[in-house]
N, C-alpha and C positions, 0 to 999 in steps of 0.2 A: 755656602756658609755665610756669604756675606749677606743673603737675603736674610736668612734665621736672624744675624745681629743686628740687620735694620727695622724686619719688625717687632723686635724685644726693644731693643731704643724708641718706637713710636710706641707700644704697648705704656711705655715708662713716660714718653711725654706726657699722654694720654691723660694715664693715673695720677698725675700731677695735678692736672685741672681739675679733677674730680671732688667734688663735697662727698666730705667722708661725712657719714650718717651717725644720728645722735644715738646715745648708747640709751639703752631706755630704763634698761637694768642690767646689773651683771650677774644674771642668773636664768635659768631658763622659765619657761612659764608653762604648767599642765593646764591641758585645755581637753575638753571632752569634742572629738570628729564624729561625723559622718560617715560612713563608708560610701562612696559617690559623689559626696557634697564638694561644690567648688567653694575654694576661702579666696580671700586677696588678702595675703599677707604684707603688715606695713616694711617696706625696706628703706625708712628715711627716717624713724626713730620718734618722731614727732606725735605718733600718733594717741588718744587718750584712750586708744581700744584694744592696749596692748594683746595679743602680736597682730592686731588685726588692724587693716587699713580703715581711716575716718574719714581721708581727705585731704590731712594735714600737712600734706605732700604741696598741693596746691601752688605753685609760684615758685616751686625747685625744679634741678631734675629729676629725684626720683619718681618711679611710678611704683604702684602695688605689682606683688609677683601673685600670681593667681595659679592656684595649686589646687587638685581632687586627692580627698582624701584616699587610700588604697585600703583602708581598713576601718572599720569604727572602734574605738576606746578612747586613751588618753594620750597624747601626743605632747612630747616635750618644743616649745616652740625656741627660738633663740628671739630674745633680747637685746642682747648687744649689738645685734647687726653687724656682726663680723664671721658668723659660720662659716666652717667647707661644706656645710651641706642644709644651706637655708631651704625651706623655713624653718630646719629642725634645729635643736641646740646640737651642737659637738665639743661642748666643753673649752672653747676659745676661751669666753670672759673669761676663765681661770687664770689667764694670762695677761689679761688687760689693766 
């Protein structure tokens, strides 16, 4: 037990230091995929190619998250960079 509460207390110091990422919009963003195609989705907010990484990261921590699409259509992406289930929306911004 004591191990589980010491690393939930390092988990939390952790998250502390952490740059929380700029919200880009509070709303999701339809984009037409690939079926197969790799994306790098931006996860620092900054980017001008919303949801999609430019660079803009450049000089922070984050990096792009690089994801293959499993289907081709329309993909709702998250903007706020706050999803449970990036790069997709899950309806967080609702809450922000």
């Amino acid at each position: 037990m004591a191990q589980v509460q010491f690393a939930v207390r390092r988990i939390a110091v952790i998250l502390n230091f952490m740059e929380e990422p700029k919200i880009a919009a509070k709303k999701s963003i339809p984009v037409e995929v690939e079926e197969g195609k790799k994306y790098f989705f931006c996860s620092c907010g900054s980017s001008q190619n919303q949801p999609f990484c430019d660079g803009a990261h450049s000089g922070t921590e984050f990096n792009p998250i690089a994801f293959t699409a499993e289907k081709s259509g329309i993909a709702y992406f998250c903007q706020c960079k706050r999803s449970g289930k990036v790069p997709y929306c899950d309806g967080t911004h609702n809450s922000l």
